[in-house]
SELO-109372 format. One record per residue: residue number from 1; residue in one letter; y, x, z of N, C-alpha, C, CB in turn. Coordinates in steps of 0.2 Angstrom, whole numbers, plus 5000, padded with zeros to 4 digits. Last residue first. Glycine has a CB too. Example, Ala and Ser with C-alpha at 12.3 -4.5 7.8 and 13.67 -1.06 7.14 Angstrom:
2
k; r; n.north; n.east; n.up; ca.north; ca.east; ca.up; c.north; c.east; c.up; cb.north; cb.east; cb.up
2; S; 4989; 5064; 5035; 4995; 5068; 5036; 5000; 5064; 5039; 4997; 5070; 5029
1; A; 4972; 5066; 5039; 4978; 5062; 5039; 4984; 5066; 5039; 4978; 5057; 5045
***
This chain:
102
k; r; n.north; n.east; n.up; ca.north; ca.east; ca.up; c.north; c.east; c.up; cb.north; cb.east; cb.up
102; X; 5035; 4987; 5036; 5039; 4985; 5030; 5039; 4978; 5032; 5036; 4987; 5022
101; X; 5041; 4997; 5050; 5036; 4996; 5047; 5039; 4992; 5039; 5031; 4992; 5052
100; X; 5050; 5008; 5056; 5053; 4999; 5056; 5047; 4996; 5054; 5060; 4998; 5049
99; X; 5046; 5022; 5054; 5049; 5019; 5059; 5050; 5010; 5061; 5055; 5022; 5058
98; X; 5037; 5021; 5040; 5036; 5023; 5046; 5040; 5018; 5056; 5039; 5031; 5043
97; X; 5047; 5017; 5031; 5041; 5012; 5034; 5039; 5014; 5042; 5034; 5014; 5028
96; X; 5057; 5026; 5032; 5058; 5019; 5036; 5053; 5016; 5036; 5063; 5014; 5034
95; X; 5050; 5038; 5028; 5051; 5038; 5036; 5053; 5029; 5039; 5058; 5043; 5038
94; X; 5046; 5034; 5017; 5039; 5034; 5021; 5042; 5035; 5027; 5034; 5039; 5018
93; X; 5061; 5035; 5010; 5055; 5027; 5012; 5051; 5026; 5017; 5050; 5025; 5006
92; X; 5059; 5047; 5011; 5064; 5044; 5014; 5060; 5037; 5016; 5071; 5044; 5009
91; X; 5049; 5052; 5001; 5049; 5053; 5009; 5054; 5048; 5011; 5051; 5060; 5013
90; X; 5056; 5045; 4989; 5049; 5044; 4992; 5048; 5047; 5000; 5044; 5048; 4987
89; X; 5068; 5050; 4985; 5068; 5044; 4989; 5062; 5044; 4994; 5068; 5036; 4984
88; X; 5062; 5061; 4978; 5068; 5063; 4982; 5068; 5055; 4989; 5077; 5065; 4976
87; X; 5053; 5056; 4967; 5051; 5060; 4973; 5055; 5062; 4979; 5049; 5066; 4971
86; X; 5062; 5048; 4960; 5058; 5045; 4964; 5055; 5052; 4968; 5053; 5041; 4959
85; X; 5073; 5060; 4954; 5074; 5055; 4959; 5068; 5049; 4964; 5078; 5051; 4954
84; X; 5060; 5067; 4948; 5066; 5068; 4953; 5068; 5065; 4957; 5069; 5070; 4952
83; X; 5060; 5055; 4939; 5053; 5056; 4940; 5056; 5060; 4947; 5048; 5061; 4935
82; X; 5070; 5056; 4933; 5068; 5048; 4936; 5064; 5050; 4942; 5064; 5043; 4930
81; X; 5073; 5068; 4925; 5078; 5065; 4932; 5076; 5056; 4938; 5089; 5064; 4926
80; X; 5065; 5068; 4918; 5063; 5072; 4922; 5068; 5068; 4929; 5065; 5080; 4919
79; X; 5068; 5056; 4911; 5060; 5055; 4911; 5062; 5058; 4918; 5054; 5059; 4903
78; X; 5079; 5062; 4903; 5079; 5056; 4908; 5074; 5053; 4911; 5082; 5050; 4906
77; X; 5074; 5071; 4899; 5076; 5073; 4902; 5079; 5067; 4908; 5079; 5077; 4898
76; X; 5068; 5067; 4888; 5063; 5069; 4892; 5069; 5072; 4899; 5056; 5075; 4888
75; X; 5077; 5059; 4880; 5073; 5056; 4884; 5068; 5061; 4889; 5069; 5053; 4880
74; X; 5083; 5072; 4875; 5086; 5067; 4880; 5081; 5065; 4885; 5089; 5061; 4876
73; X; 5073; 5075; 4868; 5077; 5082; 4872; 5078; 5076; 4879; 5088; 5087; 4867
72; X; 5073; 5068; 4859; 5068; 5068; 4862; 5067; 5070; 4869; 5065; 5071; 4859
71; X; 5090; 5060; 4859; 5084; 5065; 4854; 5078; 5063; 4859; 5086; 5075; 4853
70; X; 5097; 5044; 4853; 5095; 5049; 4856; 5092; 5055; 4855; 5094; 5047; 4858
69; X; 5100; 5029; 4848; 5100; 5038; 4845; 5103; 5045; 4848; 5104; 5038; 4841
68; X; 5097; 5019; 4853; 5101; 5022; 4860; 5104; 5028; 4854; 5097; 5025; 4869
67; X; 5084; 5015; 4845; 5090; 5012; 4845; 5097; 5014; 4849; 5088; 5005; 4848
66; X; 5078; 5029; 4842; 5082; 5025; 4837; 5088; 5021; 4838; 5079; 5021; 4833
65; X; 5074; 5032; 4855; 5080; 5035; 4851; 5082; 5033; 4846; 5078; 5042; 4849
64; X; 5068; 5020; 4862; 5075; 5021; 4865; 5077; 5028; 4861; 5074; 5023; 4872
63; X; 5057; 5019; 4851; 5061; 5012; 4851; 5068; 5015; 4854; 5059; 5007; 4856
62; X; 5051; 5030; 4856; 5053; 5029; 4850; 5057; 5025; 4847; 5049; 5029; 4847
61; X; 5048; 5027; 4871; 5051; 5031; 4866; 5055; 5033; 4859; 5047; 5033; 4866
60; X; 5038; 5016; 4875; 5046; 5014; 4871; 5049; 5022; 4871; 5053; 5008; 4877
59; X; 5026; 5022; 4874; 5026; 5019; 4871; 5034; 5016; 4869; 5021; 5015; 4873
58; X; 5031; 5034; 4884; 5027; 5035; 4878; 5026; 5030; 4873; 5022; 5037; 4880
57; X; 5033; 5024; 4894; 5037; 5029; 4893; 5035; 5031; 4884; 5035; 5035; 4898
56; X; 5024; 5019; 4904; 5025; 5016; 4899; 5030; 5020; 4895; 5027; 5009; 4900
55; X; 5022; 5025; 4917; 5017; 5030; 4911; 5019; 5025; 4906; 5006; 5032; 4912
54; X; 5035; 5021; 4924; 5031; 5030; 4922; 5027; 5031; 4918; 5028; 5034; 4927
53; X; 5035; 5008; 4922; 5043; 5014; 4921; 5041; 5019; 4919; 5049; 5017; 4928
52; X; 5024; 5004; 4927; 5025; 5004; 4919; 5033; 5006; 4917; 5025; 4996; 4916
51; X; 5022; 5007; 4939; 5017; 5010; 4933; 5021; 5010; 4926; 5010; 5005; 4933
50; X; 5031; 5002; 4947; 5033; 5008; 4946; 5028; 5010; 4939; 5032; 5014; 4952
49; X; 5027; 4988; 4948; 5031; 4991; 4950; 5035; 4998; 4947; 5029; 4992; 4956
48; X; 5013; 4985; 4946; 5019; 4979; 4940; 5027; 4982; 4944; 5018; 4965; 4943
47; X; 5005; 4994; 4952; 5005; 4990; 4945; 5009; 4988; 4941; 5003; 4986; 4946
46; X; 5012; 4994; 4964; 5011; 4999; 4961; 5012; 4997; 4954; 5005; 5003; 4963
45; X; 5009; 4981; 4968; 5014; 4984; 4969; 5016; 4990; 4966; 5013; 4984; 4976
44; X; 4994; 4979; 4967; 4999; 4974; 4962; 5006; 4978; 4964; 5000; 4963; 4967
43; X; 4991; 4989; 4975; 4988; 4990; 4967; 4993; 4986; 4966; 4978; 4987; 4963
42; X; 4997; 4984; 4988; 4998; 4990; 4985; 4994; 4991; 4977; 4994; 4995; 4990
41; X; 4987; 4974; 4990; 4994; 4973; 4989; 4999; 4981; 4986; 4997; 4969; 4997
40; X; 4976; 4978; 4990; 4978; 4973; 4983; 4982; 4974; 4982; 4978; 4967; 4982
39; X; 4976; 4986; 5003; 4973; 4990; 4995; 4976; 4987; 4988; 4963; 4987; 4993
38; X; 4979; 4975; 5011; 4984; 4979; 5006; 4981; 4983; 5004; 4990; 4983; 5009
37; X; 4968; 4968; 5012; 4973; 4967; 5008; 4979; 4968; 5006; 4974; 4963; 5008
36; X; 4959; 4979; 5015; 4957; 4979; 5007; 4964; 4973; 5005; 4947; 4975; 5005
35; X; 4966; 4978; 5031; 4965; 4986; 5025; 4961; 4984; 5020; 4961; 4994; 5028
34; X; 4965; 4971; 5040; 4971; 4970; 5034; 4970; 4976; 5030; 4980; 4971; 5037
33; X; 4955; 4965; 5051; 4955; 4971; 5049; 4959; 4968; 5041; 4946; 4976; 5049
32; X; 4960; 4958; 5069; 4959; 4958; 5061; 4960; 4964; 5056; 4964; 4954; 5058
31; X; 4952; 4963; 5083; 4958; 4964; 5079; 4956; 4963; 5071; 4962; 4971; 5080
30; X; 4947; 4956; 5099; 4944; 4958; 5092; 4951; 4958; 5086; 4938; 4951; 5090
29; X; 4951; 4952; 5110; 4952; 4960; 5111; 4953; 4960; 5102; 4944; 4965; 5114
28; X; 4948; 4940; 5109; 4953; 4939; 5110; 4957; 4946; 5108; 4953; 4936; 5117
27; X; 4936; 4941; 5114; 4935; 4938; 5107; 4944; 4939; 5107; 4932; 4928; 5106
26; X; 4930; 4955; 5124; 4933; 4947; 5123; 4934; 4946; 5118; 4939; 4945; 5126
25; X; 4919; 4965; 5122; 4924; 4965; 5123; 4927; 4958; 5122; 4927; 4970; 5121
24; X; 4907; 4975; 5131; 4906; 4970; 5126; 4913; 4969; 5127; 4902; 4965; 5127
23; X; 4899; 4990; 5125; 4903; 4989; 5129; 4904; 4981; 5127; 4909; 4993; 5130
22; X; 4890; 4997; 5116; 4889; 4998; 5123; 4892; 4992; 5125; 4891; 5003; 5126
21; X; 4900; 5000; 5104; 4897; 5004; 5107; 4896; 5002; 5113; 4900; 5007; 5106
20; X; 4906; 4981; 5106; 4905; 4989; 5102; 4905; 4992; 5105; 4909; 4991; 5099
19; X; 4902; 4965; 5103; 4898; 4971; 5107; 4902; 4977; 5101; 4887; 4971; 5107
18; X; 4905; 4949; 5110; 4908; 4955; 5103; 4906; 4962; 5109; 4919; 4954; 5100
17; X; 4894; 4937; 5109; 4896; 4942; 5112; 4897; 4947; 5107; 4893; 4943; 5117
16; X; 4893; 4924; 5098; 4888; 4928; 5100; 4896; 4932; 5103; 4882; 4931; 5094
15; X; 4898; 4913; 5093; 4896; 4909; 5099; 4892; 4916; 5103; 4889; 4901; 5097
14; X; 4903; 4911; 5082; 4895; 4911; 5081; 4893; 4910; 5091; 4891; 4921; 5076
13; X; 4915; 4907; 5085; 4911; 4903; 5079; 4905; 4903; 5079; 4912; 4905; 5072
12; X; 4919; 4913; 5096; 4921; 4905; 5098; 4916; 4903; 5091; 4932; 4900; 5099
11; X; 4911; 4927; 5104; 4914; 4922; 5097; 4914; 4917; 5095; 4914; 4923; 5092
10; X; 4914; 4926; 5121; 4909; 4924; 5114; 4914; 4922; 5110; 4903; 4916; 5114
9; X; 4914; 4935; 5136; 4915; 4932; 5133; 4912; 4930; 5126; 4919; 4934; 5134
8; X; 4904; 4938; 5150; 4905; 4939; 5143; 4908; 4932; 5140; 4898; 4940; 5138
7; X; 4896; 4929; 5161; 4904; 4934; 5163; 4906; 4935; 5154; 4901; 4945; 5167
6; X; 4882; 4926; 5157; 4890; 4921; 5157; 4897; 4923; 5160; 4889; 4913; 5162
5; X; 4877; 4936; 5155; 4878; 4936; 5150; 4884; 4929; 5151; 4871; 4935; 5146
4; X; 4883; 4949; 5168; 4877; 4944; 5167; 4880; 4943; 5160; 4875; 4937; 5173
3; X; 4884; 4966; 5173; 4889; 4959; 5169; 4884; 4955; 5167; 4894; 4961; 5160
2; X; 4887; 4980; 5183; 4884; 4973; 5179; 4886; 4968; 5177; 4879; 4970; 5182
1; X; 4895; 4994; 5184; 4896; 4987; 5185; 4891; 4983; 5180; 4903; 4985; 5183
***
């Protein structure tokens, strides 16, 4: 099939035809690409979410056995049962994202 250049559709800014591989496809076809702003949204989400339960640990340590008087024993054992519990949820989440999206 031949296609002269006034069959094509144009990107309504630059006014030029959206060409991939070969083929040209309507402005309309063309899909926004969301993947660096969830990179961010995932760093910020991670970041100010879970980062500072799991590797801030080490700094309130010493704060949570004096003031809770606890042993070390303890803490690492509520460290283990967190860390367990987040891997036990983690698939689960990844099916409702999965299924429902977020």
């Amino acid at each position: 099939m031949t296609t002269s250049r006034e069959d094509c559709d144009q990107d309504p800014e630059s006014g030029r035809d959206w060409r991939v591989g070969g083929l040209t496809l309507p402005s309309e076809t063309r899909r926004t690409f969301y993947g660096w702003p969830m990179v961010g949204i995932g760093f910020l989400t991670y970041g100010l979410g879970i980062a500072p339960a799991y590797y801030g640990l080490g700094i309130f340590a010493s704060s949570l056995i004096a003031d809770l008087d606890l042993t070390r024993q303890q803490i690492g054992q509520m460290f283990g049962a967190f860390t367990f519990t987040y891997g036990l949820v983690s698939p689960v989440a990844a099916a409702v994202i999965r299924r429902w999206g977020i």
